[in-house]
LOKOL-636959 format. One record per residue: x, y, z of N, C-alpha, C, O, CB in turn; residue in one letter. Coordinates in steps of 0.1 Angstrom, whole numbers, plus 5000, padded with zeros to 4 digits. Atoms other than C-alpha are relative to their C-alpha. Glycine has a CB too. Example, Ala and Ser with C-alpha at 12.3 -4.5 7.8 and 13.67 -1.06 7.14 Angstrom:
<tornus>
500949885000512349555078500950125000501950125007499050005012A;499149895000513749895071499250115008499750225009500450054986S;
</tornus>
This chain:
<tornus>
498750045004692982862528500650104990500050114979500149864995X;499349905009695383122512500749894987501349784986501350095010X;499450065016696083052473501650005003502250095009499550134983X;498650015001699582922469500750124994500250194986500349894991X;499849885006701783192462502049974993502949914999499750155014X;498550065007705383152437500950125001500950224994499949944984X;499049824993707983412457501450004990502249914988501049985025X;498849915006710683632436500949895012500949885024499950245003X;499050004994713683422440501250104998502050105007500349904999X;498949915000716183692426499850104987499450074976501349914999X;499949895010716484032410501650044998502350065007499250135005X;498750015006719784052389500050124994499050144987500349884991X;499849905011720884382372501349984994502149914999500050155004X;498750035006723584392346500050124992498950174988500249864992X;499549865006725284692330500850024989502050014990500650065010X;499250015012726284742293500250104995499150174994499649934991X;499949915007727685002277500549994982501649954978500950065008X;500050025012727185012238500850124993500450224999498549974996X;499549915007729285242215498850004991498149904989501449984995X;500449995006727285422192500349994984501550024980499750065005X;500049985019727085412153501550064994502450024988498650144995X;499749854999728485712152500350145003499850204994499750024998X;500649864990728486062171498850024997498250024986500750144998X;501549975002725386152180499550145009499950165020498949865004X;500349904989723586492192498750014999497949934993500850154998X;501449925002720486692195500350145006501450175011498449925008X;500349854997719587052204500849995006501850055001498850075006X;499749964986720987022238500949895008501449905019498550025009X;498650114991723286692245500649924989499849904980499449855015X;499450075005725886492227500149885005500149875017501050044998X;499450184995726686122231500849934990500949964978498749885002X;499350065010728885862216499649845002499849754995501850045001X;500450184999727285542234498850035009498450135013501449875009X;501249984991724185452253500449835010501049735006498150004989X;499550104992724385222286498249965000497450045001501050045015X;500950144993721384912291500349985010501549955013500049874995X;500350054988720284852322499249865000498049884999499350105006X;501050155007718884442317499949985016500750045023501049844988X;500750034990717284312348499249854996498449834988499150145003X;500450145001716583922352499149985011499849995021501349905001X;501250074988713683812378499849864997499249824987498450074998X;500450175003713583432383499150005011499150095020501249875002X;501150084989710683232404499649874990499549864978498350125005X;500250155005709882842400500549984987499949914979498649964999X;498650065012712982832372499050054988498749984979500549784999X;500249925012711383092350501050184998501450235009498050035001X;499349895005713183402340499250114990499050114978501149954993X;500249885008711983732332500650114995501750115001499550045004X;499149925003713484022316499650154999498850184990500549954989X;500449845001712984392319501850094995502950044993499350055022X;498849875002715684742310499350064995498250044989501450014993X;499949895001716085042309501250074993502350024993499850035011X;498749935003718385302292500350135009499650235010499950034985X;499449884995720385522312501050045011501650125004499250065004X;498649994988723285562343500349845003499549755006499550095018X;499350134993725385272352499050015019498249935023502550045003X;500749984988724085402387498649945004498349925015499950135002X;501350064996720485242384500349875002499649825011498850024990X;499950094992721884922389500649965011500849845012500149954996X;499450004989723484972423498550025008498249965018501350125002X;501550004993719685092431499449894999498749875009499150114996X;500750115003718184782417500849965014500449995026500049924984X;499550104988720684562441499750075013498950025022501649974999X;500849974987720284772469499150045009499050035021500250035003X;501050014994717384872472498449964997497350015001500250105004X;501050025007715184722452499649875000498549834999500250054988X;499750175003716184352450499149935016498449845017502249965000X;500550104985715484292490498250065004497550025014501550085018X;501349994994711984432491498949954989497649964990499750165004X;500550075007711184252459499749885000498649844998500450024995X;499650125001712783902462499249965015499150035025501849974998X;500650034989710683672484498150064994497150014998500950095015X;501449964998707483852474499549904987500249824981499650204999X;500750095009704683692450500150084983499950194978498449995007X;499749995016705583662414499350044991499650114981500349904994X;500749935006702083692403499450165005498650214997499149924997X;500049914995701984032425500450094996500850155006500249995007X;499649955003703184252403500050175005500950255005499749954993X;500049894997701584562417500350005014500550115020498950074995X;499249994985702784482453501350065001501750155008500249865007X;499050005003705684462440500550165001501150235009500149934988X;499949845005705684822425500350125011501150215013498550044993X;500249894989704384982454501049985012501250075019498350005007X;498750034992707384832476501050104992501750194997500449824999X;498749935003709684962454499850135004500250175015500550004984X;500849874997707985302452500850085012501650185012498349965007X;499749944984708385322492501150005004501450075013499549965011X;498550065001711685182490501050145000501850185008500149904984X;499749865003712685492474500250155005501150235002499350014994X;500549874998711385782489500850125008500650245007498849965008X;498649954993714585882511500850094991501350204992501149885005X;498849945009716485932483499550074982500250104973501349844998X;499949985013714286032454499249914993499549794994501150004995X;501150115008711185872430501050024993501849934993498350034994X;500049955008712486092403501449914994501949835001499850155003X;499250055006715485982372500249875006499349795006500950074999X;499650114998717485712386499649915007500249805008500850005001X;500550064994715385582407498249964996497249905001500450065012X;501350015003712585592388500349884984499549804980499250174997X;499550085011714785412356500049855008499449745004501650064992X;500450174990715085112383499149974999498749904991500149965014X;501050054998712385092394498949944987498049874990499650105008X;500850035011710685052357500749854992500249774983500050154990X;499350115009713284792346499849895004499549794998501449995000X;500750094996712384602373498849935002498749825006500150005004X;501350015000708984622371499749934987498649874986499550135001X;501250065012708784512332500749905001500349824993499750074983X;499250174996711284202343498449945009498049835005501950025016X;501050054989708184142369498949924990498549814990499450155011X;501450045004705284142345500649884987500149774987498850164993X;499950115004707183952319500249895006499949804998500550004994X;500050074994707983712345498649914999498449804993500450065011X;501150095003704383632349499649974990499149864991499150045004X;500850025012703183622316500549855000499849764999500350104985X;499150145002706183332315499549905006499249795002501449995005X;499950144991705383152345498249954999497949855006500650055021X;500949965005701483212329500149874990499649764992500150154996X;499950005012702583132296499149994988498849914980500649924999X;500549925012700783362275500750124998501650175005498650045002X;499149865004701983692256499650085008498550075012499750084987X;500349864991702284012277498550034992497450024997501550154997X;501649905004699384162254498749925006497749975011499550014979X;501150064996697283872263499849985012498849915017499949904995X;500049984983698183932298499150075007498450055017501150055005X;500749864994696784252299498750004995497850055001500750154997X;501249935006694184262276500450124987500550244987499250095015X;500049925014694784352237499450064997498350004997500149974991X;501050005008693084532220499750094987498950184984499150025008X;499649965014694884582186500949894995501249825004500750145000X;499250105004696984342167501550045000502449975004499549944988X;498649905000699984582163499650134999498550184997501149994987X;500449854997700984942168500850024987501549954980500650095017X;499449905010701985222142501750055007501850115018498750154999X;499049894996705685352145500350114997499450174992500849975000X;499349935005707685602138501450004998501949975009499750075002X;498849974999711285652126500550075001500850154992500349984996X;499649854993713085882150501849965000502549875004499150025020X;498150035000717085932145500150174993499650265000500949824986X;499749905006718086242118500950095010500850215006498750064995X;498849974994720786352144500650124996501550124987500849904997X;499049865002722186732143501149964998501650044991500350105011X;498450035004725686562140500049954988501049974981500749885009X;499950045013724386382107500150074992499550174992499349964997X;499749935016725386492074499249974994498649864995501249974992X;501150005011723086562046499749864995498649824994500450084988X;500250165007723786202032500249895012499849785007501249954987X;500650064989723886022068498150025001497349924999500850085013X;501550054999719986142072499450004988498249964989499250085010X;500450095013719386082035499749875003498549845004501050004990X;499950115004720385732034499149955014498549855012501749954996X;500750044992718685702071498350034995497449944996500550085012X;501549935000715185902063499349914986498149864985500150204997X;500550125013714885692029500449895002500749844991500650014986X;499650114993715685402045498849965006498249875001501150025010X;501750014989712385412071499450004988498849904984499450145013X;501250045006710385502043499349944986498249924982499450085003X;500450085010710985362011500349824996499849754988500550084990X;500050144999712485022023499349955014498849845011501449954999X;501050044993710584952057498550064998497850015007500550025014X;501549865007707185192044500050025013499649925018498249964992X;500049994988707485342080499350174991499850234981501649975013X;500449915006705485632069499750165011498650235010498749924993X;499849954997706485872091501150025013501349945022499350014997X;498550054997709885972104500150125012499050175015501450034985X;500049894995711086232129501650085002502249995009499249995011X;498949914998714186442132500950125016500650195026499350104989X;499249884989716386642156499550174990499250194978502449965001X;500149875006715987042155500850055013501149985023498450074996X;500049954983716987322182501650004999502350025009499149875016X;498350014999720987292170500450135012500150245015500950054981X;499549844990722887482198499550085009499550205011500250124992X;501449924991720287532224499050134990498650234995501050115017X;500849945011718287702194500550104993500050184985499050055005X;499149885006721187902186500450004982501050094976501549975009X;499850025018721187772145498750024994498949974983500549824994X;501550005004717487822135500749964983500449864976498750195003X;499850025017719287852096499849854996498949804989501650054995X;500150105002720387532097498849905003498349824996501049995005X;501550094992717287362120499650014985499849914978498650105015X;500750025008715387492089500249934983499349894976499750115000X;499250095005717787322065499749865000499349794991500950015005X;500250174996717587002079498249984996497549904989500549965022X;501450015004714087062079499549974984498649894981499350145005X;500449965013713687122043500649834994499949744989500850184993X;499650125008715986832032499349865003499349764996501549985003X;500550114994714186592054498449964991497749874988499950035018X;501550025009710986672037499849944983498949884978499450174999X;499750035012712386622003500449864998500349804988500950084997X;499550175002713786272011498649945005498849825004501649935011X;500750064997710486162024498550054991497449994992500350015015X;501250035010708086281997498650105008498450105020499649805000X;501149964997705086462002498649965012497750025017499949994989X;501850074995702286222020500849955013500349945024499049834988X;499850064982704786082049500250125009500850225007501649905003X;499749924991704686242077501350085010501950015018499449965006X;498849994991707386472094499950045013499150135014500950074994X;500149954990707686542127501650035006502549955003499149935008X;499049944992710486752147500149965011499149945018500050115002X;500049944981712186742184501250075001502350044998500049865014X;499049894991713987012200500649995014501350075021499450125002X;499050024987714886852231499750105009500750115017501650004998X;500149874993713687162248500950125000500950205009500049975011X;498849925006716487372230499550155004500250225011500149974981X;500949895005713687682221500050075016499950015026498249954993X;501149934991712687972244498550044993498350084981500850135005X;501849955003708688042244499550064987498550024981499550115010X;500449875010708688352217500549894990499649804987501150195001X;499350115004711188122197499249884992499149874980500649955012X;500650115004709287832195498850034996498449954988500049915009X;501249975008706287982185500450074987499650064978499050095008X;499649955018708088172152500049884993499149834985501750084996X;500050125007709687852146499049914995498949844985500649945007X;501050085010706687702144499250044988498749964981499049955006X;500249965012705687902119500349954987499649934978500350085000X;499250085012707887762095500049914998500049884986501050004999X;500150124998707787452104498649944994498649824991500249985014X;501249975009704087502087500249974987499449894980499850145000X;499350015012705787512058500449904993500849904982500950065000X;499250125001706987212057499449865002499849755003500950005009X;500650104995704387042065499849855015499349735016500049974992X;499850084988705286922100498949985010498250085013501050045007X;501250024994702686742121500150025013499050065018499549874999X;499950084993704386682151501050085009502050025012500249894993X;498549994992706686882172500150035017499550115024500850134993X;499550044986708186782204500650085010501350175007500949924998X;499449874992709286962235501150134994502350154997500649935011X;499749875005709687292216500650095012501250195009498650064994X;499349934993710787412251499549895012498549835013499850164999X;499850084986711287232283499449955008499050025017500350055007X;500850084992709386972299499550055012498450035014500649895003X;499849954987709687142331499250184999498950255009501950005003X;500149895000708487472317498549984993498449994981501150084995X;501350065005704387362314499550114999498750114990499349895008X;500849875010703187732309500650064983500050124974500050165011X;499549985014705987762280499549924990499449964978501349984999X;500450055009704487452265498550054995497850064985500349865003X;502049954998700887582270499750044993498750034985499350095009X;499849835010701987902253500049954987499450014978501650105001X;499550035017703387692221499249954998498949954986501249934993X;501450135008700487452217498650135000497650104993499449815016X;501349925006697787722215500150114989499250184985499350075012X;499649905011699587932188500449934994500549974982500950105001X;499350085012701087602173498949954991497749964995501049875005X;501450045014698787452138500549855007499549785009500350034976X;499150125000701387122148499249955009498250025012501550015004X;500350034985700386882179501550005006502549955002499049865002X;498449994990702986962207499949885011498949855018500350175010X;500050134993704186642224501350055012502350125010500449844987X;498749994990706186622258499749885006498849815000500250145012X;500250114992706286342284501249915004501149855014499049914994X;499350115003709186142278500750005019500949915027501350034982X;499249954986710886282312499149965011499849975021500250175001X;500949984991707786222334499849855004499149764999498850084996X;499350094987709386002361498749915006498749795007500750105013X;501050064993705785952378498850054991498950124982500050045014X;501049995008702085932368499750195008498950265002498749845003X;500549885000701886292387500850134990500550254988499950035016X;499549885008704386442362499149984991498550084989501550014995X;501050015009702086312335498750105002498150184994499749865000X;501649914993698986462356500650194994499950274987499949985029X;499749874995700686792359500050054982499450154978501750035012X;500249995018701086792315498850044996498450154991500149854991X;501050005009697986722307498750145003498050204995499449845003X;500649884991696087002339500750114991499850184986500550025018X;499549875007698487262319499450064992499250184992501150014995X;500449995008696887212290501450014990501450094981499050095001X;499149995009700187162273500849874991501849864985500850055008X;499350135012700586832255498449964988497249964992500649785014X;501250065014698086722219500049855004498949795005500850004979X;499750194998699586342227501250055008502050135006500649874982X;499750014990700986282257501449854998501049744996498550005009X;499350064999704486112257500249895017499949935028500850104994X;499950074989705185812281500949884998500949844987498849975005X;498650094998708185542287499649905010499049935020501550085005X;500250144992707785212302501150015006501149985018499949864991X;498650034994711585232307500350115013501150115021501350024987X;499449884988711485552329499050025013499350035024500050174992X;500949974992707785592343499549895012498449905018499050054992X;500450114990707785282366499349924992498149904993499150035013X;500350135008707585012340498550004993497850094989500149865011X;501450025008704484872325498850005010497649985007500049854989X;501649944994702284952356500350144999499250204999499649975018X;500349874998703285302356499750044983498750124982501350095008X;500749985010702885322317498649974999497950044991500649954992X;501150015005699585182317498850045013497750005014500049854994X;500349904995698685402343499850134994498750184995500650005008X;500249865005699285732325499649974986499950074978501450105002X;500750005012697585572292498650045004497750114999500149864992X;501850004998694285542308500050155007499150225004499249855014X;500449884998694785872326500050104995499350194999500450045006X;500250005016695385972291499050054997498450154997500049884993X;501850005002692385882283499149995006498149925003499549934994X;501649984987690085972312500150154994499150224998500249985024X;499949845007691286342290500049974990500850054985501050095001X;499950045013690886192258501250044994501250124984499050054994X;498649915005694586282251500649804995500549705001501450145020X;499150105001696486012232501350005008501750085017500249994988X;498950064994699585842241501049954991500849874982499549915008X;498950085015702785752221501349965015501750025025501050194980X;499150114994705285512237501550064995501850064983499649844994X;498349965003709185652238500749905000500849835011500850095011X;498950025001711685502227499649835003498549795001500850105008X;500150145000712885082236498649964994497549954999500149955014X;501650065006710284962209499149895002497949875002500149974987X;500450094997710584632220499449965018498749865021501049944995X;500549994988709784672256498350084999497350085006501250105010X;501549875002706784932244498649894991497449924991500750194983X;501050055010704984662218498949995009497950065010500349864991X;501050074995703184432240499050145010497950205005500749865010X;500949874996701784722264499150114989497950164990501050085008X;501249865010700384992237499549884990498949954982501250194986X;500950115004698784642219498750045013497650075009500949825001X;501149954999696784702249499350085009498750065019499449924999X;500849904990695985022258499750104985500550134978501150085015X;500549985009693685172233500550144998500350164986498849965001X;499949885009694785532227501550034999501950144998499150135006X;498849995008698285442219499950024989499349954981500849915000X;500349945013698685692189501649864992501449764984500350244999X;498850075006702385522180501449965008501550045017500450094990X;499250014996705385392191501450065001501150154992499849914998X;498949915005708885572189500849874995500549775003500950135012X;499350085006711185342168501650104999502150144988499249954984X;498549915001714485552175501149904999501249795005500450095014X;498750085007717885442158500849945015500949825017501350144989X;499250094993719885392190499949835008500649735010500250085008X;500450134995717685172206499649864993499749744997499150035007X;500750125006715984952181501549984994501449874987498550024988X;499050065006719784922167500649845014500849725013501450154996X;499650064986720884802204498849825004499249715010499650165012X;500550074999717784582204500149874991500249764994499350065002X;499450105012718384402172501249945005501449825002500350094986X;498150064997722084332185499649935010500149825011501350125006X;499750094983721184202218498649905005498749805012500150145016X;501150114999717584042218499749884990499349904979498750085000X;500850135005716583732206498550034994498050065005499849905013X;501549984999712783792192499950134994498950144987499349995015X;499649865005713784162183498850004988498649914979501950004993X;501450045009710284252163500750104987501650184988498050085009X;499849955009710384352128499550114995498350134998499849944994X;501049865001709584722116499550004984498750084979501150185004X;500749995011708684652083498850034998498450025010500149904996X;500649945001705484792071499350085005498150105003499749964997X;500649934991705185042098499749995010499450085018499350024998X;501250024989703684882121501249865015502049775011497949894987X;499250144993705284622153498349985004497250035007501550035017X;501250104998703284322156500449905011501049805007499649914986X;499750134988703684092195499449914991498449904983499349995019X;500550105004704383802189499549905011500049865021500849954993X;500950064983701583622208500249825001499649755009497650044999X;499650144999703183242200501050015010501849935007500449934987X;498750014995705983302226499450115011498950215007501450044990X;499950004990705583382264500550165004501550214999500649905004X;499449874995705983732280499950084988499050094979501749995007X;499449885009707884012258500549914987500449974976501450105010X;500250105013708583722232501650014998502049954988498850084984X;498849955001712383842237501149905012500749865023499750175004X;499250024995715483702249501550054999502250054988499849915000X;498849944995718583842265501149934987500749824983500449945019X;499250085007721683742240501249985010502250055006500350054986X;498149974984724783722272501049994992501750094992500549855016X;498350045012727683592247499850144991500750224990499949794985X;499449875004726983882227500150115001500750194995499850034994X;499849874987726384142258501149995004501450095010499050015014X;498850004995729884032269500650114999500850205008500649924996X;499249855002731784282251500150125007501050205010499750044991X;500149864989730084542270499750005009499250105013499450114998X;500350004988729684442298500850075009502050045010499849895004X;499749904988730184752326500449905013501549855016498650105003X;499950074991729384582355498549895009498849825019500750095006X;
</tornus>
């Protein structure tokens, strides 16, 4: 006799567009807002919640082609699920927007179960830490000296987030003066013992990014981030065996074989990965453990609150990224929204799933479509 099974009655996307702060840049793109992609999964009158950040366009892929090879299937099936979407896909494209669906839906799926469960995501999977380390990532090429002042002393003398990270790479790498600027002031507001780390967005060419890191020496930076182009895995190769720093990339790597193809180069220290981009929290906790079948850590991009419960438990999550746009966005719109105070996010394992709820009356405003 086949075990009862509780079928996906509906996958919902919804589309928000948030104004930012402020203007915001880096090396290589400007913005003034960021769009949420939220994704609802019900079965037996539970509700799950997954998103993503990035194109209005991923939720036209969720509804069309994501929703009908989902809905109907088994709720605690998560990786069925996955691999439907996957194939779903394949006409038009794993990669970006079809890979930001597919991940939104996917961490709607697993919180689903944990709910219809009712235990914490971590205790879903298998913890096996109590909380993660963050970092505080914002310092914005558009910011002014006393914008990432009042930001960079902010993280670490009122939350103790004890290490921050910064934009570099102004102008497709066309400012180095200034980069080193920013650099210098950032170090000064954060004191000696916290850690700084850089990203260039892939700004740098090869030669480039290896001077720069020179300097960046100087300064005591631990940490710097696609110094040149995700896409260009013998350029990173080049900067990580001449850099003192560890060089981090990943954030872009749609599937677990872009991850694969990082780590064969020999071009990442800690290996960047996204729940929101790489096919949710099966494809993240896929490229942790493949991670660490290379002993290469793993740091979680960006949405903090989508990232806790998973790097709780996958053991060589180095840190989480705690970036301004999103953890501002998340604070605004989640319910449960975890606290960054002393560094560290702690799931909360008294409350079901991702521990988070949708706020709708105050997503109104921006609601796209």
């Amino acid at each position: 006799m086949e075990p009862a099974q509780t079928p996906v009655e509906s996958v919902t996307p919804g589309v928000y567009v948030i104004p930012a702060d402020s203007p915001e840049s880096d090396g290589t793109l400007a913005w003034d807002s960021t769009t949420m992609i939220v994704v609802t999964a019900v079965a037996a009158g539970v509700t799950g919640l997954g998103w993503t950040y990035g194109s209005p366009a991923v939720g036209g892929v969720i509804t069309g082609h994501l929703a009908p090879v989902v809905v109907g299937g088994d709720a605690m099936d998560v990786s069925g699920a996955a691999e439907r979407m996957n194939r779903a896909v394949r006409n038009f494209g794993r990669e970006g927007i079809a890979a930001m669906a597919i991940s939104a839906v996917d961490i709607a799926l697993w919180d689903l179960k944990a709910r219809i469960l009712d235990v914490p995501l971590a205790g879903l999977i298998g913890q096996v830490r109590p909380d993660v380390p963050i970092y505080g990532s914002g310092g914005f090429i558009s910011d002014d000296d006393d914008q990432t002042r009042e930001q960079l002393t902010g993280w670490v003398h009122d939350n103790l987030i004890t290490r921050v990270k910064i934009k570099i790479g102004e102008c497709f790498g066309g400012n180095e003066r200034r980069d080193r600027a920013r650099v210098a002031l950032a170090r000064d507001c954060i004191g000696p013992e916290a850690e700084l780390y850089v990203d260039a967005n892939g700004a740098y060419r090869t030669g480039q990014a290896v001077r720069v890191s020179g300097w960046l020496r100087d300064y005591g930076v631990s940490w710097f981030e696609e110094p040149v182009s995700s896409q260009d895995l013998a350029g990173l190769a080049a900067v990580r065996r001449q850099a003192t720093m560890d060089i981090a990339a990943g954030e872009y790597s749609w599937t677990l074989a872009d991850s694969a193809r990082l780590i064969d180069a020999g071009a990442v220290d800690c290996l960047q990965i996204d729940a929101t981009r790489c096919g949710g929290i099966t494809g993240f906790l896929r490229a942790a453990a493949l991670a660490e079948a290379h002993s290469i850590d793993v740091s979680a991009h960006c949405a903090p609150n989508a990232h806790a419960h998973p790097s709780a438990a996958a053991p060589n999550v180095r840190h989480i990224e705690y970036f301004h746009d999103h953890q501002r966005i998340e604070q605004m719109l989640l319910d449960g929204a975890l606290d960054p105070v002393g560094g560290v996010l702690t799931p909360d394992l008294s409350v079901a799933g991702l521990g988070v709820e949708f706020r709708d009356r105050d997503a109104a405003a921006y609601r796209h479509c």
